[in-house]
N, C-alpha and C positions, 0 to 999 in steps of 0.2 A: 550437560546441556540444560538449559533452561524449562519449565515447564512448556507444554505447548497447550491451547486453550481447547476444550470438550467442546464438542461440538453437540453434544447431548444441550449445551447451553445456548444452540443458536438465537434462542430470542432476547437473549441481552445484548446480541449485536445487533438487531436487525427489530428497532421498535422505533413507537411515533418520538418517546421521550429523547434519544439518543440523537433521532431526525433534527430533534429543537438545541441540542446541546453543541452537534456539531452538522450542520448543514453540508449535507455534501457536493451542491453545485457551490456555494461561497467558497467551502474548501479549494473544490478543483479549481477554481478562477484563477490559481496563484498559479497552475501551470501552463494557461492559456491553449488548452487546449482546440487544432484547429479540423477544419473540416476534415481535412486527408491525412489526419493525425493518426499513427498506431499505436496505441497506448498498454501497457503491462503493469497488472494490480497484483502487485507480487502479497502473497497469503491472501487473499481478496476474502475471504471467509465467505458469507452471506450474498457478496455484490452487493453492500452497503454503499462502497465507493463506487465498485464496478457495472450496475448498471446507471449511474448516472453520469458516467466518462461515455459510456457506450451511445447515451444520447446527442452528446455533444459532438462526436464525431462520425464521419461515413466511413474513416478504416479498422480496422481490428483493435477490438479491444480484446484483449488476454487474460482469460481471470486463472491467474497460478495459484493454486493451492494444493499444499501435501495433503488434505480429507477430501477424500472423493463423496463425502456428504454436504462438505459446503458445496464441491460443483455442481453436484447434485439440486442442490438447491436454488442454487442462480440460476441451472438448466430449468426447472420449472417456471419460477419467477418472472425471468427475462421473455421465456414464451409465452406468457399470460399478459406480459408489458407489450408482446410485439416487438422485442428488442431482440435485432438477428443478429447485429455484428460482434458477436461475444463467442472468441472461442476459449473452452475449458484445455487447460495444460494440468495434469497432474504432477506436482513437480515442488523439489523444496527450494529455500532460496540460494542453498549454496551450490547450488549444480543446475540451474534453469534450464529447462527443457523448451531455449528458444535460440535460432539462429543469432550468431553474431551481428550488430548492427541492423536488429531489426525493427526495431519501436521509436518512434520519437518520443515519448513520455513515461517516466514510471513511476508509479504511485505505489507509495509502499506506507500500510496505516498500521501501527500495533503491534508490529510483525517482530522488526528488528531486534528486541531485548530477548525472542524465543530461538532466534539464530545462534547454533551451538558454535561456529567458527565466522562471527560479524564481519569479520575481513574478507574471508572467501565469500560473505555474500554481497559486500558492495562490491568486490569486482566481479562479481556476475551481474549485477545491475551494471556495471560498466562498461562490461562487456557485449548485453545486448543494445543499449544505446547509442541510437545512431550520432553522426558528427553534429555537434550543434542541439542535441537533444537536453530534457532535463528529468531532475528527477525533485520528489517532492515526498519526504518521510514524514512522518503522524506517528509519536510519541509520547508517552505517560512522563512526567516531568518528577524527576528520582527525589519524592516525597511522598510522606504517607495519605490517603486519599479512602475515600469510602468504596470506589471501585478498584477494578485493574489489578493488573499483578501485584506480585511482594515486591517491595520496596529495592529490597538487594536484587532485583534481577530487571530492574527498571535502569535505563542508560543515561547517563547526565547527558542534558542538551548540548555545555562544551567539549565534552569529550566525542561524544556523537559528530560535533560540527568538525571537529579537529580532522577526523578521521576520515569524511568528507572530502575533505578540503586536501586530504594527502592524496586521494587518488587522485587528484585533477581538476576538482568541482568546484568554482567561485561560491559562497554560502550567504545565505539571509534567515534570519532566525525570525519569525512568528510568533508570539503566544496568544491563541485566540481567545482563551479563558484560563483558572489559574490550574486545571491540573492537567495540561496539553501545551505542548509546546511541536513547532512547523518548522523542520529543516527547506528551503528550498536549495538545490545544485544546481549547477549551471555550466 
C-alpha cells in the first residue's frame, strides 16, 4: 500500500496559500452541488473540501476519514464556522462506513493514489451513490512536482479515467493548473 499522508502535517493541507492554488468552491462547482444534496468527502483530511460542500448544501455532508485527527479537526473547525451538517465517519475508502445509495455527490481530493486496492475503493464510491449521482476526484498529475507524493505512487489521469469509466461513470477530465488534474463521473 501506498504511503498515507501525517497528519502531524495538517497545515500543509489546510493554509491561505493552498485556498489560492485550488479554490475550493470553484472546485465543487464542477459538481453542482444542490440544496438537499448529500454529499461524501471520501479522506476529507482537514475539511479543506468538506466544509465548503457543507455550506452549499442543507443535507449531510460526510467527512470520511481513516485519522480520527483529521475528524478531529473539521469537528472543531466546522463548530467555530457554525457549520452543523457535517457528520464524521471513521472509515477507509475501501470499505465506507456509509449505507448503500446514500449521497448524491462524492468528492474525493488526494486520496486515491493512498488506496492500497483503487478498484475496491471506486466501487465503494459506487456503491454509496445514489441513481443519477456524481462523483468528482482531485489528483496529483503522475510528474515530478515541488509538492505531493512520489512520483511512482501518483495515478496517471488516463488510467484513473479508464477505470472510471469501467465501473459505469461517463468521464470529463479537468486540468485546473499544471500539477492537478479533475476526474469528473457521471
Amino acid at each position: 500500500m501506498a504511503h498515507r499522508f501525517d497528519p502531524k502535517n495538517i497545515h500543509k493541507l489546510d493554509n491561505p496559500e493552498r485556498r489560492t492554488l485550488l479554490p475550493p468552491t470553484e472546485i465543487l462547482a464542477e459538481l453542482n452541488i444542490q440544496e438537499k444534496d448529500d454529499v461524501a468527502d471520501i479522506g476529507c483530511g482537514p475539511g479543506f473540501f468538506t466544509i465548503p460542500a457543507a455550506k452549499m448544501t442543507n443535507g449531510t455532508v460526510y467527512a470520511v476519514d481513516v485519522e480520527p485527527q483529521m475528524l478531529d479537526y473539521i469537528k472543531e473547525k466546522s463548530a467555530a464556522e457554525g457549520v452543523a451538517n457535517i457528520k464524521l465517519v471513521q472509515s477507509d475508502a475501501e470499505k465506507i462506513d456509509l449505507p448503500d445509495a446514500s449521497v448524491d455527490k462524492v468528492f474525493c481530493a488526494f486520496v486515491l493514489h493512498e488506496v492500497g486496492d483503487l478498484q475496491q475503493g471506486l466501487m465503494e464510491i459506487k456503491r454509496i451513490l445514489r441513481s443519477g449521482g456524481k462523483l468528482l476526484v482531485f489528483e496529483w498529475e503522475k510528474k515530478v512536482t515541488e509538492s505531493g507524493p512520489p512520483v511512482e505512487e501518483r495515478l496517471d489521469a488516463t488510467v484513473l479515467e479508464k477505470k472510471i469509466q469501467a465501473i459505469g461513470f461517463k468521464t470529463k477530465i479537468f486540468r485546473p493548473n499544471p500539477n492537478h488534474y479533475m476526474i469528473l463521473g457521471e
